[in-house]
N, C-alpha and C positions, 0 to 999 in steps of 0.2 A: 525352842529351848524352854520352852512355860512350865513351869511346875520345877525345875531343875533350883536343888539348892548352892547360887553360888558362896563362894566363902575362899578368906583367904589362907592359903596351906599355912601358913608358921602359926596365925591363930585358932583355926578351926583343930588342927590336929597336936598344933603344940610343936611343930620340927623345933631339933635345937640340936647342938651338938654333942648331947648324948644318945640322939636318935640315930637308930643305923636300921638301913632302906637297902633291900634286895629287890634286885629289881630283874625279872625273868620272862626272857625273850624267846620268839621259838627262830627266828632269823636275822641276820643284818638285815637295818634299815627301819625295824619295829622297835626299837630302840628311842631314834627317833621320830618317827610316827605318832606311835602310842604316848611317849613318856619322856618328848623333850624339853616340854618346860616345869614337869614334873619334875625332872630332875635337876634344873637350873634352882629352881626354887628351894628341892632340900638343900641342895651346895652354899646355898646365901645364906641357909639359916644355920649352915657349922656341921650338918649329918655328914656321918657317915655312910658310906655309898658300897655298894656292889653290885657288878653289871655280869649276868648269867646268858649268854646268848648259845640255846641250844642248840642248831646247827649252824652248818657256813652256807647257807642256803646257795648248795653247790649242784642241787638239780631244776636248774631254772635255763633251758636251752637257748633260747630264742634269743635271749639278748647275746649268749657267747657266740651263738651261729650268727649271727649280724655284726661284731664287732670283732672278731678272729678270723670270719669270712671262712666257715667249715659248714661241712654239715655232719658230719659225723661227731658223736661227744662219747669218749672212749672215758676207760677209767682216770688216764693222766692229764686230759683236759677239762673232767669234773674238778680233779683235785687241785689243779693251774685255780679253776676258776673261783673253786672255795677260799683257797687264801686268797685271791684277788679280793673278795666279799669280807675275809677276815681286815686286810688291812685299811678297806673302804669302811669299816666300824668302828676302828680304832684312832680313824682320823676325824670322823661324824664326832665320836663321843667326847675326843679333845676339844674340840670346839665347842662343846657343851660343857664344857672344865670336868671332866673324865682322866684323873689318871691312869698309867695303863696298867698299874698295878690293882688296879681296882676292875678287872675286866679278866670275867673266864668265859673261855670255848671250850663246846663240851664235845663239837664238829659228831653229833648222832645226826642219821640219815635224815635228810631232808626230804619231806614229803611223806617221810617213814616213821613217824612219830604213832600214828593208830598200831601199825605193826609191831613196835617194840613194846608198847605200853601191852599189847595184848599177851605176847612169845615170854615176858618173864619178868623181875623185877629188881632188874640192874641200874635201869634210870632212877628208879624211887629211892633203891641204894645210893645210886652219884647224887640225888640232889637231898636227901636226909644227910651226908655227909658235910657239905655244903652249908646248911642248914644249922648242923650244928657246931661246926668252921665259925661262921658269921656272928649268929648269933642273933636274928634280923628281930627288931620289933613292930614293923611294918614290912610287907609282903605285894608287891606289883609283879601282875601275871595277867595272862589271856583269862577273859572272862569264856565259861561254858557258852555263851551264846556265839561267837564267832564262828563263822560258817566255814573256814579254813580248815581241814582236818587235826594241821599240824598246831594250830593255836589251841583248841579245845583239848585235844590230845594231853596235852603240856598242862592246862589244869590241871588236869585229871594226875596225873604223875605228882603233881604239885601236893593234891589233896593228900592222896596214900603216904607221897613223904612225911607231910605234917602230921597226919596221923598218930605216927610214932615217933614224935618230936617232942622235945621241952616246950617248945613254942608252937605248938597244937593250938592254942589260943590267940596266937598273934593276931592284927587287925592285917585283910588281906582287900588290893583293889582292883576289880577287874578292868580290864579294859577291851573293846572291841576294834579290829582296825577293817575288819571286813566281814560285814552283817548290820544287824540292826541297830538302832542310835538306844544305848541304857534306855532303863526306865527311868522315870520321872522324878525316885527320889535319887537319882545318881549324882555323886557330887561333882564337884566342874572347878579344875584349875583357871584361876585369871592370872595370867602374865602379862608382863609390861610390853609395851612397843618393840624396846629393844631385846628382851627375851626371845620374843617371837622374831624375831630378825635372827637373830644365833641358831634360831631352832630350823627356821630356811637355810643358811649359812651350812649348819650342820646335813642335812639333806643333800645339800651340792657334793660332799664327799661320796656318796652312794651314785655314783657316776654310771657305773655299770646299770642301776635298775632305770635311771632316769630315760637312757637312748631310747628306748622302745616306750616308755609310759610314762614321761616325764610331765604329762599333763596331769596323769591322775594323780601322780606321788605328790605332784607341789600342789594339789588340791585335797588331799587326806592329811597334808603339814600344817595345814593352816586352820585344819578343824580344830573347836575348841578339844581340849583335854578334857572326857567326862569318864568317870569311874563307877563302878559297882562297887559297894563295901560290904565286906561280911566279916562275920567272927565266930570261930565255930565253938562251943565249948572242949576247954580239954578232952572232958571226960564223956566218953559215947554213949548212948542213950538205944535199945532194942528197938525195930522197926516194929509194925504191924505184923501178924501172923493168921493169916498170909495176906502177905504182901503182893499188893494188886495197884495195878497202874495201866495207863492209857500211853500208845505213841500214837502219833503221828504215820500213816502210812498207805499210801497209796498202789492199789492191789492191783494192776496191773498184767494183763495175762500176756501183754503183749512185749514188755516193758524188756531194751536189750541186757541190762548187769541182773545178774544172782544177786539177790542182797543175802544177807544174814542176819540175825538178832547179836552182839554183842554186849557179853555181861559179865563186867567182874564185882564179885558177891567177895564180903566180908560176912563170917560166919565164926566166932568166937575167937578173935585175932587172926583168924587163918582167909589168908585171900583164896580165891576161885575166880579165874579167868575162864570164861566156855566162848564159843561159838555155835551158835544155833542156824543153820540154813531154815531161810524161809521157801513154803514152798508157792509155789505158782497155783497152782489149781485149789488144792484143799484149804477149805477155810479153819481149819483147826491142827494142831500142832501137839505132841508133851514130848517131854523130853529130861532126865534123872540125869542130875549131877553131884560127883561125890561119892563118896561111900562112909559108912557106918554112920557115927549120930550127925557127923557132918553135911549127908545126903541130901538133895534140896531137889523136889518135885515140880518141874516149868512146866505150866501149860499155857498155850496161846491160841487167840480167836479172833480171827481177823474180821473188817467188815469193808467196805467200800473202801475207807479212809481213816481209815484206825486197827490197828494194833492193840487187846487187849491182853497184858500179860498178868500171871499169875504165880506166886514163888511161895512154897510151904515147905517148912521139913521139921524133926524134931527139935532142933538148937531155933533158936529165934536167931533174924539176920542183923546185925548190927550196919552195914552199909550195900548202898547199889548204884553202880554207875551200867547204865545202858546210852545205847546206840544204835541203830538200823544202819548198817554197811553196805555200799555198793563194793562188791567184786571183782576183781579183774582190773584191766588200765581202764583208767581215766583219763575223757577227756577234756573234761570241766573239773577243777581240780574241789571246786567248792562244794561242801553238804548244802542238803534243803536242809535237814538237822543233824545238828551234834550231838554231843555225848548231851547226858540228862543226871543228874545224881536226883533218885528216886527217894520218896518219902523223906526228905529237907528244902525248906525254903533255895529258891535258886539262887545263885552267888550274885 
C-alpha cells in the first residue's frame, strides 16, 4: 500500500449533504465489493446516493447448477436466477443503509456488456438519462483497468454518456475488483471497525455467489477500498493527426480465438464503432472507415508482441477507445487487456 494517499472521505473530498454520489455497477455483489464502505461513509456524511447496477448478473451457471441441482440453464432459469441476484442486492445494500428507492436495475445482458457497447448506442442513451435524472457531482464506476470484460465495458459506456452531459466534468473514481491493485497515487477509503463489519454483514446477503467462492468473495470484502480519480474537462480537445498508438498483442499463429481490433472513434460529435479482424499470418493490415470528410484511414503493423495502430483522415479525431477482442466462447471469462481510451491520461 506505499505511496497510496490515505485520507478521510468527508474531509478530503468535502461529502455532505448536498453531495449526490452515483454510484455504477456492472453486477450484484460489486456493489459491495468495490464500494461498500464507500458508501457507508457518503450516507454518515448526509449525501445523497444512487445505486445503478447494470445487469442481474444472471449468466453465472455454476453456482445455479450446484444449488438447483440442473444442468441445463434455459432462458426461465437465467431469468429465476437474475432476480434471485436482484433481490440478493437489495438486501446487501439495506444493510449498507441503501434505500430501495435509491437503487436501479437496468438487467442488460450479462457478460454482454463488449457487445452492446459495440451494436449501438442505447446504453449511453439509458445512462445520459440517468445522468441527467440525478444530477451526480461525483461518479463511482469500473476503472478501464479491470480485466472483467463487463467492468471495462461499463466505463466506456459511462465515458460516451458523460460526454454529452451537463456533468461532463464531474470528479469520477475508478475502481478495480478484478486485475491489478491502482496506481500509487490512488486514493484509499479508511473505515471504522464497525463499517467494515456491515460491509461483511452485507456480503452474507449475496448467498448465491458465496457457495462455490465463498473464500474468494470474503477475501476481495475485506480489501481496502482504493480508487482512481479523474476529471475530464467539459469541453474536448482534437487528438493528434494521425493518431498512432501501441497495444499490447501477442501474435500467435497457433493461438485458438480470432481476435479483432475494436474501435470506437469520435469524429466531430459523430461516434464510429468498427470491427477490425486481425489477421494470423500477415504482419500488416489497412483498412477505411467512414465516408466523406468523415472517413478515417487504419493501418496496422504487427510485431512479436505489439500491435502498432495508426488512424488519419481529413476531420481531426476528437476521442478513441480500443480493445484487442478474443472471439467466439470463452472459457476464461477475463481479458489480458481491456478497453484503452487512446491519447488521454488513463482513468
Amino acid at each position: 500500500m506505499r505511496g497510496c494517499r490515505w485520507f478521510s472521505m468527508t474531509q478530503g473530498l468535502g461529502l455532505h449533504n448536498n453531495t449526490r454520489l452515483l454510484v455504477l455497477v456492472p453486477h450484484p455483489d460489486d456493489e459491495t465489493l468495490a464500494t461498500g464502505g464507500l458508501i457507508q461513509v457518503a450516507l454518515a456524511a448526509g449525501a445523497s446516493l444512487r445505486i445503478v447496477i447494470a445487469t442481474d448478473g444472471d449468466n453465472n451457471p455454476w453456482p445455479q447448477r450446484w444449488l438447483e441441482k440442473r444442468w441445463r440453464i434455459n432462458a426461465t432459469a437465467r431469468a429465476r436466477w437474475g432476480a434471485r441476484r436482484r433481490n440478493e442486492a437489495a438486501e446487501a445494500l439495506a444493510r449498507l443503509g441503501v434505500a430501495a428507492t435509491d437503487i436501479r436495475h437496468y438487467g442488460w445482458p450479462d457478460q454482454g456488456l463488449t457487445a452492446s457497447l459495440m451494436r449501438d448506442a442505447l446504453g449511453e442513451d439509458q445512462l445520459a438519462a440517468e445522468i441527467a435524472d440525478f444530477a451526480p457531482d461525483l461518479i463511482v464506476a469500473p476503472s478501464l483497468a479491470d480485466r472483467h470484460p463487463d467492468h471495462s465495458a461499463l466505463r466506456v459506456l459511462l465515458e460516451l454518456a458523460l460526454a454529452r452531459s451537463p456533468q461532463a466534468g464531474c470528479a469520477r473514481f475508478g475502481f478495480v475488483v478484478h486485475g491489478p491493485t491502482p496506481a500509487e497515487d490512488a486514493l484509499v477509503v479508511a473505515i471504522s471497525t464497525e463499517q467494515a463489519r456491515l460491509k461483511q454483514h452485507a456480503l452474507q446477503a449475496h448467498a448465491s455467489q458465496l457457495v462455490l467462492s465463498g473464500k474468494r468473495m470474503r477475501r476481495l470484502c475485506q480489501r481496502v477500498e482504493m480508487f482512481q480519480v479523474s476529471q475530464t474537462p467539459a469541453s474536448a480537445r482534437k487528438l493528434a493527426d494521425p493518431l498512432e498508438w501501441q497495444m499490447p498483442w501477442l501474435r500467435r499463429r497457433t493461438r485458438l480465438h480470432a481476435q479483432a481490433l475494436y474501435l470506437i472513434i469520435e469524429v466531430d460529435g459523430q461516434l464510429m464503432r468498427t470491427r477490425v479482424c486481425l489477421p494470423r499470418g500477415s504482419a500488416i493490415a489497412s483498412a477505411r472507415m467512414g465516408s466523406g470528410d468523415h472517413a478515417l484511414d487504419l493501418h496496422m503493423q504487427a510485431s512479436k508482441d505489439t500491435l502498432s495502430i495508426a488512424v488519419s483522415g481529413r476531420s481531426a479525431v476528437d476521442r478513441v477507445f480500443a480493445k484487442i477482442e478474443r472471439l467466439g466462447a470463452r472459457v476464461v471469462i477475463y481479458d489480458r487487456h481491456g478497453w484503452v481510451e487512446v491519447g488521454r491520461s488513463a482513468h
